[in-house]
N, C-alpha and C positions, 0 to 999 in steps of 0.2 A: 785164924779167922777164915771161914768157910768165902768162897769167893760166888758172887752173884752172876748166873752165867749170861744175862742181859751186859754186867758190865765188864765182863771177858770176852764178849762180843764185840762192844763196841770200837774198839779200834780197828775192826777186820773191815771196815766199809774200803767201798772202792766204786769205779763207774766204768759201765760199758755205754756204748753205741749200739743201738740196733736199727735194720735197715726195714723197709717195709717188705713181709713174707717173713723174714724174720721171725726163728723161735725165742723165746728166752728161756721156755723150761716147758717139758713136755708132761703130762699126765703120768704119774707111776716114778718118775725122778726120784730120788732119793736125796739131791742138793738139798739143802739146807738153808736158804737165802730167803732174803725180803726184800725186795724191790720197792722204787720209789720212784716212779714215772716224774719227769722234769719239763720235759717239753712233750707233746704230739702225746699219742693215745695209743694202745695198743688193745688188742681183745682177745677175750677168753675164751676159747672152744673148748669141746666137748665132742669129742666120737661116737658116733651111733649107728647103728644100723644101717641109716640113709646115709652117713658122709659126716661129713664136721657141723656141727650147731653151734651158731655164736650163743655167748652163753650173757653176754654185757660189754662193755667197753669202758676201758680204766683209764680214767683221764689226766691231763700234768697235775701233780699234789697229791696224787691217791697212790697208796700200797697195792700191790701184789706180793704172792709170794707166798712164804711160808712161816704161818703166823701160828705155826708152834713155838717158836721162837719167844711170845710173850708169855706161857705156861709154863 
């Protein structure tokens, strides 16, 4: 039986802490994760020419990450 890699994943969860300034994953990473904001918010930047552009703010309840992971 061919195994489902959604549910050979699943047991890999875990939790960090992040502080404000705090990265959790940079643009071009290669990690593999999907994140799930619980408390506080974090935001998504973007590198540009002028500097960093917020790009949105992810709120407690909502995904980041890397939603290859559902494909």
């Amino acid at each position: 039986m061919t195994e489902n890699p959604i549910e050979r994943n699943i047991c890999n969860f875990g939790s960090s802490t992040s502080n404000t300034g705090d990265y959790i994953f940079k643009e071009g990473d290669t990690e593999n994760a999907l994140y799930i904001v619980l408390t506080g918010r974090c935001r998504a930047l973007a590198k540009t020419d002028k500097g960093l552009k917020a790009l949105g703010d992810i709120s407690a309840g909502e995904p980041v990450g890397e939603f290859a992971l559902f494909t």
